[in-house]
C-alpha positions as CSV (number, residue, x, y, z in Angstrom):
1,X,-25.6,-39.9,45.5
2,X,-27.5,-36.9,44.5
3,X,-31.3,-36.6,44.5
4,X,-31.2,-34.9,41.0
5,X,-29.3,-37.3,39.2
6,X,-31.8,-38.2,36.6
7,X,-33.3,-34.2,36.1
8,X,-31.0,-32.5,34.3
9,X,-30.7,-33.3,30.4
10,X,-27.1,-32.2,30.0
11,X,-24.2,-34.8,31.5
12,X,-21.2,-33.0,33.4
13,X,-18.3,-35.3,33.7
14,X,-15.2,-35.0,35.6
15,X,-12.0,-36.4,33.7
16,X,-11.4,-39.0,35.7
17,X,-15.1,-40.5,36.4
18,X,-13.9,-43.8,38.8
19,X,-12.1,-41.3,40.7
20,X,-14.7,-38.4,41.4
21,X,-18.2,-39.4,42.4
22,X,-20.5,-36.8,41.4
23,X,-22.2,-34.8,44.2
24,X,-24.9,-33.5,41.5
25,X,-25.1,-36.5,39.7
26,X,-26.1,-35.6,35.8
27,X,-26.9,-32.0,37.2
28,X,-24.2,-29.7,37.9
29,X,-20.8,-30.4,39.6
30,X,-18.9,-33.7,39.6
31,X,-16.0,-32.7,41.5
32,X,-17.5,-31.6,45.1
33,X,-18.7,-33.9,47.5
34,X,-18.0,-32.4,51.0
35,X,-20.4,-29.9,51.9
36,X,-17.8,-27.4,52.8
37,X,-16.7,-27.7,49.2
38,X,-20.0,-27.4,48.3
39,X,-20.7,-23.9,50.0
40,X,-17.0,-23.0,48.7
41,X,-18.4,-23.7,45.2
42,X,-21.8,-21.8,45.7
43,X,-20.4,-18.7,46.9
44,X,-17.8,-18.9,43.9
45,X,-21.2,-18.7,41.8
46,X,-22.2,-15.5,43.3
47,X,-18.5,-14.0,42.8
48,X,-20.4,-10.8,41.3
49,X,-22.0,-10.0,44.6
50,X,-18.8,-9.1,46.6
51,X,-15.5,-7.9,45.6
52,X,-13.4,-10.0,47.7
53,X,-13.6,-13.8,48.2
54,X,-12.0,-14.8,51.1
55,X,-12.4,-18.8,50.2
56,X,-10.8,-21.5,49.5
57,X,-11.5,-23.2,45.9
58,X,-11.8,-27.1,46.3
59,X,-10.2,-27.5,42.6
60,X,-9.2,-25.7,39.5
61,X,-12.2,-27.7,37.7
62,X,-14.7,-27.1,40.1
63,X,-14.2,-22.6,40.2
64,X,-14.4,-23.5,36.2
65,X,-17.4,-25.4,36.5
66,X,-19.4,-23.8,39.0
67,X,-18.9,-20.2,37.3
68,X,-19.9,-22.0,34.0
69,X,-23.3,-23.0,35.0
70,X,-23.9,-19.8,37.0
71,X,-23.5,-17.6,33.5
72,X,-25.5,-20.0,31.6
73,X,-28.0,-23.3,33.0
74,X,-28.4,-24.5,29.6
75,X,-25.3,-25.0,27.2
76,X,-26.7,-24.5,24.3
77,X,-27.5,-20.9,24.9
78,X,-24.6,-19.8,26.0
79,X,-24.0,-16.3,24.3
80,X,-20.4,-14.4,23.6
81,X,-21.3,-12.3,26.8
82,X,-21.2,-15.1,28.9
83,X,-18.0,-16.7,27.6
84,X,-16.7,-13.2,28.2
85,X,-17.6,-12.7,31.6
86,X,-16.4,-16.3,31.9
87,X,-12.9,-15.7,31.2
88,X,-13.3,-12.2,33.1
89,X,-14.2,-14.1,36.3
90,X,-11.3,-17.3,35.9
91,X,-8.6,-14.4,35.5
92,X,-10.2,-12.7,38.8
93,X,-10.0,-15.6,40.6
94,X,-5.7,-16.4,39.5
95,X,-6.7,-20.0,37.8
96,X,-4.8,-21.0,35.1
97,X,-6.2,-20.9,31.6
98,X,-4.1,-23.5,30.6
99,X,-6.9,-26.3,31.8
100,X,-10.1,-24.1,31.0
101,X,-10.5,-27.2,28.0
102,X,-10.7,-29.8,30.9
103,X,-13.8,-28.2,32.3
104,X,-15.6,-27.5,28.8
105,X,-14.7,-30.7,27.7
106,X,-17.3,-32.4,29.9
107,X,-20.2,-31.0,28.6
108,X,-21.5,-33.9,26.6
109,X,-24.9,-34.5,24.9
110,X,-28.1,-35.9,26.3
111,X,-28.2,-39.5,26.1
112,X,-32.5,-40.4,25.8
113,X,-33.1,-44.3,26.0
114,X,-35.9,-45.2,23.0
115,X,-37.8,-48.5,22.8
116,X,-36.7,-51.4,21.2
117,X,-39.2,-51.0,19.2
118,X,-38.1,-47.7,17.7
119,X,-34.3,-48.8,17.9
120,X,-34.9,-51.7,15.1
121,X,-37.3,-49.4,13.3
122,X,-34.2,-46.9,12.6
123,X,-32.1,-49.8,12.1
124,X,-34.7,-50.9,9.4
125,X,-34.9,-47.2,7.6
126,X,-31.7,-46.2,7.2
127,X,-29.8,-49.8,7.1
128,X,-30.5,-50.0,3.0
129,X,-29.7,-46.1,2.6
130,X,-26.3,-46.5,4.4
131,X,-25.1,-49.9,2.7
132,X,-27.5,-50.4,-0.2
133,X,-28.6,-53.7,0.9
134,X,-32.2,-54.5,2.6
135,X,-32.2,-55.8,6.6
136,X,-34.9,-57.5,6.9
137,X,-36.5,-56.8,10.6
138,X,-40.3,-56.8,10.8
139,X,-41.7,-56.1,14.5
140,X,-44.8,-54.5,15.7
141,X,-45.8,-52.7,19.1
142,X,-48.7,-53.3,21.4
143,X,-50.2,-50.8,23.7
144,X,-53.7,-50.3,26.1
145,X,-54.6,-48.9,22.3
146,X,-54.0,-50.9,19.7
147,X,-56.7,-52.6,18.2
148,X,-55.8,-56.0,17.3
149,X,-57.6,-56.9,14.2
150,X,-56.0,-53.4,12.7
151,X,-52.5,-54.4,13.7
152,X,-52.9,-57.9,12.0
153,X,-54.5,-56.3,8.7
154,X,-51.4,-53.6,8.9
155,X,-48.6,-56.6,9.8
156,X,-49.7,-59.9,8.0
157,X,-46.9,-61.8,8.8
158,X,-48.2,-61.8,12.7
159,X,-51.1,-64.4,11.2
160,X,-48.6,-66.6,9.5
161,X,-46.1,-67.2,11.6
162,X,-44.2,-68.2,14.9
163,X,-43.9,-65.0,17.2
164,X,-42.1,-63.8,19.9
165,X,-43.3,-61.0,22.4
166,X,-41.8,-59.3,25.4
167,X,-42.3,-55.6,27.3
168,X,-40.2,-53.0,25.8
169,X,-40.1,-50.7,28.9
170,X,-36.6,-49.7,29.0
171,X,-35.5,-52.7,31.4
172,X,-33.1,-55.7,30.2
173,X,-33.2,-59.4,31.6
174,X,-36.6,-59.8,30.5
175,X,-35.6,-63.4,29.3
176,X,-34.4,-64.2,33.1
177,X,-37.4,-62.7,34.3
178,X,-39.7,-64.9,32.5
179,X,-41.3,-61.7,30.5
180,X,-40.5,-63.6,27.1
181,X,-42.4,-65.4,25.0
182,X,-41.2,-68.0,21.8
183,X,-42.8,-69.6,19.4
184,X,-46.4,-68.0,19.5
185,X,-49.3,-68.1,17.2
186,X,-51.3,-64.4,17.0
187,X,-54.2,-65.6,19.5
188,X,-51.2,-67.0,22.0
189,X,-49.6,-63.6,21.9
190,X,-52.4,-61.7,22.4
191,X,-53.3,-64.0,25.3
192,X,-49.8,-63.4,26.9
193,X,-50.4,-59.5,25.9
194,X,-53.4,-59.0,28.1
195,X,-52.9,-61.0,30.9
196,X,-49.7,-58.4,31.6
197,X,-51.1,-55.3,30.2
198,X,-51.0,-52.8,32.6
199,X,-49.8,-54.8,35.8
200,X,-46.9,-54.0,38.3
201,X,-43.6,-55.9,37.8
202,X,-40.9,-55.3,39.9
203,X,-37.2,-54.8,37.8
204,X,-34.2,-54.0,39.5
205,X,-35.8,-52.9,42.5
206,X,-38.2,-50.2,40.2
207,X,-41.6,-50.8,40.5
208,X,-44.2,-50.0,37.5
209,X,-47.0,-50.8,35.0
210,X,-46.2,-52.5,31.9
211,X,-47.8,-50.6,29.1
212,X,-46.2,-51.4,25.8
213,X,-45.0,-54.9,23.9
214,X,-42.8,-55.8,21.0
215,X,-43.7,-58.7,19.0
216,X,-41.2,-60.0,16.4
217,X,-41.1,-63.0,14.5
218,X,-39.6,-66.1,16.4
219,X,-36.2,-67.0,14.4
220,X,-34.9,-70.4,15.5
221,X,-31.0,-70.2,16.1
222,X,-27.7,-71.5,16.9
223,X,-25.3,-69.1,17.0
224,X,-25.8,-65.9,19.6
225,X,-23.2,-63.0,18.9
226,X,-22.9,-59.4,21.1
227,X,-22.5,-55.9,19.9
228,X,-22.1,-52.7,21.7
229,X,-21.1,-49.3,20.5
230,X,-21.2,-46.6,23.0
231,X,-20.6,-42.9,22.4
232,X,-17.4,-41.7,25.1
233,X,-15.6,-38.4,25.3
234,X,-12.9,-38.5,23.0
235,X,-14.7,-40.9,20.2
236,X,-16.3,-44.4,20.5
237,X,-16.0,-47.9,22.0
238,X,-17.1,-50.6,19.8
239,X,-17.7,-54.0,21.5
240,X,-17.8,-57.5,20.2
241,X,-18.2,-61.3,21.3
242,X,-19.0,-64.9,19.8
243,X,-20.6,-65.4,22.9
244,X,-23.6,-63.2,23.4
245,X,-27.2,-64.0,24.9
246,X,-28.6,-63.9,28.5
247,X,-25.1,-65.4,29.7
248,X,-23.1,-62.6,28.1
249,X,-21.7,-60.7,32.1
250,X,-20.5,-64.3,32.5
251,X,-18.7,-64.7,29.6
252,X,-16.9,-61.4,30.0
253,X,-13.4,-61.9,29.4
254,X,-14.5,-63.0,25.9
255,X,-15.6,-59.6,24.9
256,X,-13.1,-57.5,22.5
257,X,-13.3,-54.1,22.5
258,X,-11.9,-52.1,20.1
259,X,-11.8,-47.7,20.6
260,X,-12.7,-45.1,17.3
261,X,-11.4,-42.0,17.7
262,X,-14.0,-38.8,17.1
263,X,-13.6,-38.2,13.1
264,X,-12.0,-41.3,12.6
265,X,-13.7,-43.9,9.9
266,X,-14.0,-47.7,11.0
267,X,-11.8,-49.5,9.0
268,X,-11.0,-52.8,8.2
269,X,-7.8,-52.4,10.1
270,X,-9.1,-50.7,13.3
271,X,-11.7,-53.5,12.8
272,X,-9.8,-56.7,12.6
273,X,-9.3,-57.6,16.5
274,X,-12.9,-57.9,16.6
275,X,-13.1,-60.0,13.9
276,X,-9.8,-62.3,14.4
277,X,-11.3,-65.2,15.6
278,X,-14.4,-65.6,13.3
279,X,-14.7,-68.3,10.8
280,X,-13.1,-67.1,7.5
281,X,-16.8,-68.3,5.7
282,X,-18.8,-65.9,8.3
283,X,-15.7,-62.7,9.3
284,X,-16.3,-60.5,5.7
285,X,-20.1,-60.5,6.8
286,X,-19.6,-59.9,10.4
287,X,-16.9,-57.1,9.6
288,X,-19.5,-55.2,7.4
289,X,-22.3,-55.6,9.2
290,X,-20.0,-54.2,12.1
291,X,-19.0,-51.2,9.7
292,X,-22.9,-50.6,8.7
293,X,-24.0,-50.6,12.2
294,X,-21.1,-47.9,13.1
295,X,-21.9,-45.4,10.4
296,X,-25.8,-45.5,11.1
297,X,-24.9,-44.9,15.1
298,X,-22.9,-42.0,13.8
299,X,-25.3,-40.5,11.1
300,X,-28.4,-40.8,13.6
301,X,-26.6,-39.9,16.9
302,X,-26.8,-42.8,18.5
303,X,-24.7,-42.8,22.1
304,X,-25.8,-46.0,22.9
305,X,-26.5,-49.1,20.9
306,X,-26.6,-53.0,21.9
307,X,-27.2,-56.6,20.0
308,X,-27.3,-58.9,23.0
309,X,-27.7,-61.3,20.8
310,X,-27.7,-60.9,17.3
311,X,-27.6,-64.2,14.8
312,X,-27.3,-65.1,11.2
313,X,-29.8,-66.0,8.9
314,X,-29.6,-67.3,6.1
315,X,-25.9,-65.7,6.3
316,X,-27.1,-62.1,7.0
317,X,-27.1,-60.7,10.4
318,X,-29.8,-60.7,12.3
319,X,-30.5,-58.5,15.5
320,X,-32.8,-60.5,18.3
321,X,-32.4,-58.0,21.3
322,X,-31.6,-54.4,21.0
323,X,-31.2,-51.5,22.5
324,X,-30.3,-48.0,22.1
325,X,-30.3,-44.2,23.4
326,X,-30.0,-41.2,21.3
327,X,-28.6,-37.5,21.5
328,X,-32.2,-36.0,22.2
329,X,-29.8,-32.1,21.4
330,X,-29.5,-33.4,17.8
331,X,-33.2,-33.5,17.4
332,X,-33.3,-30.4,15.0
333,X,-31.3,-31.9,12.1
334,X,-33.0,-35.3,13.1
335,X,-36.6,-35.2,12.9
336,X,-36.6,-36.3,9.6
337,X,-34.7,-39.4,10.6
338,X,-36.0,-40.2,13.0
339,X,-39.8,-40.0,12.6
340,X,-42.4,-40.0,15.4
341,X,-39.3,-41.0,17.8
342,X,-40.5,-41.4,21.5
343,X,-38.3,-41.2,24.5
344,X,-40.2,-42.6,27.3
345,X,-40.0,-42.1,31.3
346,X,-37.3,-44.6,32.7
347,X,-39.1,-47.8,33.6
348,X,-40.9,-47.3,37.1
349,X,-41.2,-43.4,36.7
350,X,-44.9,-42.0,36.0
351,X,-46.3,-38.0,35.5
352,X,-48.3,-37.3,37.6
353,X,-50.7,-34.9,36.2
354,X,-49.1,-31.5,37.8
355,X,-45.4,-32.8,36.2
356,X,-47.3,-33.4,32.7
357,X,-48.7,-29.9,32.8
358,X,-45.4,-28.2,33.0
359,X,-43.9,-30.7,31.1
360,X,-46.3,-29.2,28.3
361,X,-45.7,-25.6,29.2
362,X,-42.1,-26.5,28.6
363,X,-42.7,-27.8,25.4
364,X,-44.4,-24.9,24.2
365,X,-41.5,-22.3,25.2
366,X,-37.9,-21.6,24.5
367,X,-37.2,-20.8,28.1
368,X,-36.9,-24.0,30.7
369,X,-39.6,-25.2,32.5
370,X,-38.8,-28.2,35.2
371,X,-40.8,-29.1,37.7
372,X,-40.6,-32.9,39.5
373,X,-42.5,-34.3,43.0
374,X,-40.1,-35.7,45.0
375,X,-42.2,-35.9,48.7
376,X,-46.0,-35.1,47.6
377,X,-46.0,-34.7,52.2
378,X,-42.5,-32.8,52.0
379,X,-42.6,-29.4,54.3
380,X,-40.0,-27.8,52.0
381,X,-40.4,-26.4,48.5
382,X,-38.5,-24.8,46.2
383,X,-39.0,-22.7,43.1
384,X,-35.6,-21.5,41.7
385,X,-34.5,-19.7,38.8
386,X,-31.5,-21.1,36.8
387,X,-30.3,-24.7,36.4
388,X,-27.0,-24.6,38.3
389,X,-28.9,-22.9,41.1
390,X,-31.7,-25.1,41.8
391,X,-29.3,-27.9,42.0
392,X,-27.7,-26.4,44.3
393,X,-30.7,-25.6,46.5
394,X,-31.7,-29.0,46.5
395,X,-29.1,-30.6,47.2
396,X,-28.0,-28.3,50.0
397,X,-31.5,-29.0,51.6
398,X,-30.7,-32.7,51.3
399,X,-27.0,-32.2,52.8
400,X,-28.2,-30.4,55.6
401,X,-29.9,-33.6,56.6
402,X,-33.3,-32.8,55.3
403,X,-33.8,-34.9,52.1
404,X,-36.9,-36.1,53.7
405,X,-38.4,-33.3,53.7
406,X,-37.7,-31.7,50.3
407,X,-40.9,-32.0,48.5
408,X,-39.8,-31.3,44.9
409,X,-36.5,-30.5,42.0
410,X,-38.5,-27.1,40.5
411,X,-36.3,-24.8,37.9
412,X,-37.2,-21.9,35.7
413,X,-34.9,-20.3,33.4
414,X,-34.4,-18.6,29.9
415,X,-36.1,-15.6,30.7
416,X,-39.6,-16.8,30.9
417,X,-42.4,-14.3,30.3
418,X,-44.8,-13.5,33.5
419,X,-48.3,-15.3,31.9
420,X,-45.2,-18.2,31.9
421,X,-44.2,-18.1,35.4
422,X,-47.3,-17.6,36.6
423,X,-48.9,-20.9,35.3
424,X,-45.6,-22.6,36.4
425,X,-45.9,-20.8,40.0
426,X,-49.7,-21.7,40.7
427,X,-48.6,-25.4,40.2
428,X,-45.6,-25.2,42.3
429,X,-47.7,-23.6,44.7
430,X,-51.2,-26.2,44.6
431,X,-48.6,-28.9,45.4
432,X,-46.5,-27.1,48.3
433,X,-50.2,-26.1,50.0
434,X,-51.8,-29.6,49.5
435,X,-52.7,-31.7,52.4
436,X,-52.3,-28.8,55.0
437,X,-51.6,-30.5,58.4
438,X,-51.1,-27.6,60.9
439,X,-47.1,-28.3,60.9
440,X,-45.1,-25.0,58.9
441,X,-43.9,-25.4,55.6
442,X,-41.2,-23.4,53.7
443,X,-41.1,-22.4,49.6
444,X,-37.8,-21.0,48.8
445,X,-38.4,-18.3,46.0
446,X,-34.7,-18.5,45.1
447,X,-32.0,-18.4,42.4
448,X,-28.5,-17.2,41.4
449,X,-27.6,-13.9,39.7
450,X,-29.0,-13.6,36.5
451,X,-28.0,-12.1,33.2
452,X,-30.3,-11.3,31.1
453,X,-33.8,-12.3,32.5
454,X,-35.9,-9.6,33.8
455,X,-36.1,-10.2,37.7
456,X,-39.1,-8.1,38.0
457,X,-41.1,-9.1,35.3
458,X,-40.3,-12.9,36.5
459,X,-41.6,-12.2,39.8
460,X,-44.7,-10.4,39.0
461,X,-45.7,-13.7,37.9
462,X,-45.1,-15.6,40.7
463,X,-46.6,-12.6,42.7
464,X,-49.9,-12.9,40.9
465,X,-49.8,-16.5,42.0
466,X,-49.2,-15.9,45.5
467,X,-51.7,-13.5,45.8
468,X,-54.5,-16.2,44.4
469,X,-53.1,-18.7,46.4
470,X,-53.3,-16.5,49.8
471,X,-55.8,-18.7,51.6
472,X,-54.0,-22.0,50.6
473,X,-51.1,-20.5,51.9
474,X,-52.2,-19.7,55.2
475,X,-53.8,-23.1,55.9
476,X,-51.0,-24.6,55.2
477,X,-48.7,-22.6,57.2
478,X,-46.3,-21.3,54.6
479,X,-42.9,-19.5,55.0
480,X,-41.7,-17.5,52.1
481,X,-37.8,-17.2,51.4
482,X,-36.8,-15.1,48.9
483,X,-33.5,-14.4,47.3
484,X,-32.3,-13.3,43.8
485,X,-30.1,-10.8,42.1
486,X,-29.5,-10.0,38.5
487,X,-31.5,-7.3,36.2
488,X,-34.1,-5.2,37.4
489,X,-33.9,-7.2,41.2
490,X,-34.2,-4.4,43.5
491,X,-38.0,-4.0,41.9
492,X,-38.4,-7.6,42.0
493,X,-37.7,-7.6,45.6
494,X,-39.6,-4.6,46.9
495,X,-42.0,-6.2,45.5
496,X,-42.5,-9.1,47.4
497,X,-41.8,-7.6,50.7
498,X,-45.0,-5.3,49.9
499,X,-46.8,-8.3,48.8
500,X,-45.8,-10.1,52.1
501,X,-47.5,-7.5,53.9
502,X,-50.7,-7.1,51.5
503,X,-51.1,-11.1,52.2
504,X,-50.0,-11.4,55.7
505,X,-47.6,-14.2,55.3
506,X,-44.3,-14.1,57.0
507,X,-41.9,-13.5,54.1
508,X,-38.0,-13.2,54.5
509,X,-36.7,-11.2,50.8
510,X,-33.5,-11.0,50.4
511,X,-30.9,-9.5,47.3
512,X,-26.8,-11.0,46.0
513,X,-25.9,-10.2,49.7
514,X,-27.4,-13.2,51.0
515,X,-26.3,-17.0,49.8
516,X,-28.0,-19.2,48.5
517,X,-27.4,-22.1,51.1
518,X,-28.1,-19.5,53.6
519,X,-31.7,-19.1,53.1
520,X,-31.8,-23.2,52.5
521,X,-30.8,-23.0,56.4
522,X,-33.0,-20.8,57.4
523,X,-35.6,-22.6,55.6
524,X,-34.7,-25.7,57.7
525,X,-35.1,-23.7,61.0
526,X,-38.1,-22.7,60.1
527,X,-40.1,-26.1,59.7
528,X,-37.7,-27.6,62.1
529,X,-39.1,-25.4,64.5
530,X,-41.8,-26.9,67.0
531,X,-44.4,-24.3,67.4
């Protein structure tokens, strides 16, 4: 399994997904897993370097992939030159055209979990817009900051009725767990509300604070129903059973499940072997609640969305549990929608405050900033240019048989401007330094063969860092590996071999010639060594 499987925002998916585990996780290549095939694939990203490539391509898919995210780390840039070169390099290498489609086709969108919370609250909004009738879901949301009295002055229901609360932290079995509570008055919520605030529960073996509630109003029930719709490649599965609730994986085989093709509306006909079974007094409502739910997942890019269970009362649906993720790329013709949508950390996960800085800086640019601790005490640190790059650094460090020791997932691209990369390098470089314990440590200064950003200008930044980090980087014995190509490089790297000897700090700079799992080795040797 990959370290980065969680890092990068855009999923990469192999045709056949059972058959292919994916070496890069969400990152980069799905195909790959050997790390001969790996190397194969990283020096088919740095094709532009030599004229001949005497290798062996593990698959079609993977030469298509691996060029792919060399000429661009984030789809959603990718400019006509790069498609270009694209199709220049494919015809260069002999590989059929014919299944270029199979490798595009698994770019998909960026599936974001949301809380419950926000899940009913766009179910609420745009339920009435979508079928002209009301659903009539109240809930509120407790945090460390909510103030009480307020909340009860905003929601007046929560003082005059039975309530039920639970964490919405992005983990299900909450019911099993005994994290749920029914049939609560206001000061017995409240009660239940601060004796968990803020302590550790364990969840599928995640550990982490729990920091936010929902609080609904308890609806007494008989009936317990499922629904599922999730987002695939070619169009949607829609999912339905009679039997929903906590026992719902055990009742399996009672689930029907229905497939939507992409542009296809849900009709009552594609509908029906959902419905089949239903009561006739209760199948009209079901079948248009189903239809409802399906064209607000659509309109609000949903990719995920679950009732496990939803009920009827007073013959209207009713949705007790929910969940749902969202397309975070269709933000821009969303935030309207969607309102003051949050997509929290997966449960377990926390900033620390160096992530949340760049996290900010990342915000605040149109270039890519990513920076994650993986081993605060790791002795080898990266700071790469490009998304399909830094994956492959990492997880060449990790395949090597030092995982251990890789101390972070760091990645820089878009052409960021030097006052950028410098604030991104002096974090990178506070955390690499930290704790120095007399043992040598490595920062790979690496990356692929860039297009369009300024190698140079890039580096000055980071050079500027170095250069006010020079005492830190002595006490903590640090190893500089450079290695980059594109625009503008040969500057960049005369550069730094001046600066290593300005600073005095063993420094190995090196251009296209080099690979990029080459210096990961030598990296390796370096803190592997004893003295």
């Amino acid at each position: 399994m990959s370290l980065l499987s969680s890092h990068s925002p855009h999923r990469l998916l192999p045709p056949d997904e059972n058959k292919h585990q994916s070496v890069f996780g969400t990152a980069t290549l799905s195909h790959c897993r050997s790390l001969s095939k790996m190397r194969a694939a990283a020096m088919l990203y740095d094709y532009r370097s030599s004229p001949v490539l005497p290798i062996s391509v593990p698959c079609e898919a993977c030469a298509y992939f691996v060029i792919l995210a060399s000429l661009a780390s984030d789809p959603r840039r990718i400019s006509n030159s790069h498609f270009l070169d694209f199709f220049l390099t494919v015809s260069f290498l002999a590989v059929p055209l014919s299944n270029l489609w199979n490798c595009l086709s698994w770019l998909e969108m960026a599936r974001k979990k949301i809380r419950e919370y926000d899940s009913k609250r766009l179910l609420t909004e745009h339920f009435k817009r979508l079928s002209g009738t009301e659903l009539a879901i109240r809930a509120a949301q407790i945090t460390e900051a909510t103030d009480f009295t307020g909340l009860v002055e905003k929601e007046t229901w929560l003082s005059s009725e039975k309530l039920v609360v639970k964490p919405d932290m992005l983990f299900g079995k909450r019911g099993k767990s005994g994290l749920v509570a029914l049939n609560l008055d206001f000061a017995q919520v409240v009660a239940f509300v601060k004796e968990r605030l803020g302590k550790e529960v364990e969840m599928g073996g995640c550990k982490g604070p729990i920091t936010t509630f929902i609080v609904e109003p308890f609806v007494p029930h008989s009936e317990e129903l499922y629904l599922n719709i999730v987002s695939e490649r070619l169009g949607c599965s829609i999912s339905f059973s009679e039997c929903g609730g906590i026992e719902i994986e055990d009742n399996w085989d009672k689930v029907k499940t229905i497939f939507v093709p992409t542009g296809v509306s849900l009709t009552s006909e594609i509908c029906a072997p959902l419905v089949a079974t239903l009561p006739l007094e209760i199948k009209g409502v079901i079948e248009a609640f189903i239809k409802v739910i399906f064209a607000l997942f659509s309109d609000l890019d949903f990719t995920f969305l679950e009732m496990n269970p939803f009920t009827l009362v007073d013959g209207k649906p009713y949705p007790l549990d929910m969940r749902g993720e969202l397309d975070d790329t269709a933000a821009f013709k969303n935030f309207k929608k969607w309102g003051n949508i949050e997509f929290p950390m997966p449960f377990g996960r926390v900033m620390s405050p160096t992530e949340s800085f760049i996290h900010g800086l990342d915000e605040k640019t149109s270039a890519s900033l990513k920076f994650t601790v993986l081993n605060p005490k790791g002795r080898i640190w990266t700071m790469v240019a490009g998304g399909g790059a830094s994956v492959i650094y990492a997880d060449t460090v990790g395949d090597l048989g030092y995982a251990s020791e890789l101390g972070n997932y760091a990645e820089y691209s878009g052409a960021p401007n030097e006052e950028e990369v410098l604030q991104y390098a002096r974090v990178v470089i506070d955390c690499a330094t930290a704790n120095p314990d007399g043992l040598k440590r490595a920062l790979v200064i690496g990356g692929g063969i860039a297009n369009f950003t300024d190698v140079a200008a890039t580096f000055n930044g980071i050079i500027r860092a170095l250069k006010e980090k020079e005492s830190k980087l002595k006490a903590a014995r640090m190893h500089l590996y450079v290695r980059r190509g594109g625009p503008n490089y040969q500057k960049g790297l005369a550069n730094m071999r001046t600066l290593g000897e300005e600073i005095g700090i063993p420094i190995e700079v090196y251009g296209p010639e080099a690979t990029m799992t080459g210096i990961c080795k030598q990296a390796i040797e370096c803190v592997g060594a004893t003295a």
